[in-house]
N, C-alpha and C positions, 0 to 999 in steps of 0.2 A: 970359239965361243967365249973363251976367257977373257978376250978384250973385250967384246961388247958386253959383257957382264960387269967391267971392272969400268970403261964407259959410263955404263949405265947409273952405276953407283956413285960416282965420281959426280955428276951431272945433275944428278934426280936424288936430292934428298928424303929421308925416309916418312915424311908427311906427305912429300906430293909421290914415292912410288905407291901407298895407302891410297890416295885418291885414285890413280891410274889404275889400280886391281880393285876399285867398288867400281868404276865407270867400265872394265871392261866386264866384271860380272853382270853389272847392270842390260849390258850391251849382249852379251851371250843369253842371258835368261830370256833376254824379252824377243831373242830372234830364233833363239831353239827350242828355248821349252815351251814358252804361251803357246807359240800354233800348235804344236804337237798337240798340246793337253784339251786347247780349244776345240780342235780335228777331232778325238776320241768324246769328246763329249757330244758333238754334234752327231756323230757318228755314234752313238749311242744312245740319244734323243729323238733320232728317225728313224732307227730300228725298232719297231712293232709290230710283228706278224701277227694275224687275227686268226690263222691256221696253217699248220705245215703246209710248204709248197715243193713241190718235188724238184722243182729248179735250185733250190738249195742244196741238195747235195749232189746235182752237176757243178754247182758252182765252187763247192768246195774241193770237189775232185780236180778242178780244173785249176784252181788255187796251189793244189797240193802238186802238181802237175808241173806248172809253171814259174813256181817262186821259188829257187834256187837261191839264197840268200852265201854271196861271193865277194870277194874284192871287185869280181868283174862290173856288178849289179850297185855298185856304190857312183852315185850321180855327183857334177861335180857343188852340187851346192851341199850334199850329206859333207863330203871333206872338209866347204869351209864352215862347215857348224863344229863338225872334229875340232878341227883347228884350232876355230874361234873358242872352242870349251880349254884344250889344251894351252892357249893361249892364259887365258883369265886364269887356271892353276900356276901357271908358271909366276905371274903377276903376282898372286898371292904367295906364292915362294919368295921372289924379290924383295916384296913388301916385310917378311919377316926380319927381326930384328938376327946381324950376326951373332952365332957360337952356338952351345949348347941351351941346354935348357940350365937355371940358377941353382945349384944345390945347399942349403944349408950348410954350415962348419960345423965341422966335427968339434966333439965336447974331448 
């Protein structure tokens, strides 16, 4: 990993690694989170019951029943939203400038 990091740096100076980590946040935001946030809303804008139905709490028994939430149960487009999130942090790790943070001199 140390050579394509040192690669990386070498090749990609520190205005265009800045570009590369807005265009891949840009790119993760608008593939992971819009639909998500889209889906709950709509999904929240068509739910209106006008009176309890008793198939509601088969359905949620059946919910509770059946969603095992596993590594097994991860599809392969969840990993590349993973990825893709994990990717765009790393981007913005590159993007930061070397060393620590500047501390004032001591008096």
């Amino acid at each position: 990993m140390s050579l394509l990091r040192r690669y990386y740096h070498h090749h990609v100076r520190h205005h265009q690694r800045f570009h590369i980590a807005v265009v891949l946040t840009i790119v993760a935001v608008s593939y992971v989170l819009v639909p998500a946030v889209l889906r709950l809303i709509d999904a929240a804008g068509e739910y209106d019951p006008a009176v309890y139905e008793p198939k509601d709490a088969d359905r949620a028994a059946w919910l509770a029943r059946h969603r095992g939430l596993g590594v097994s149960s991860l599809a392969w487009d969840d990993l590349v939203k993973i990825a893709l999130l994990i990717l765009a942090g790393v981007a913005w790790l590159a993007a930061a400038p070397p060393g620590g943070p500047r501390r004032p001199p001591r008096r």
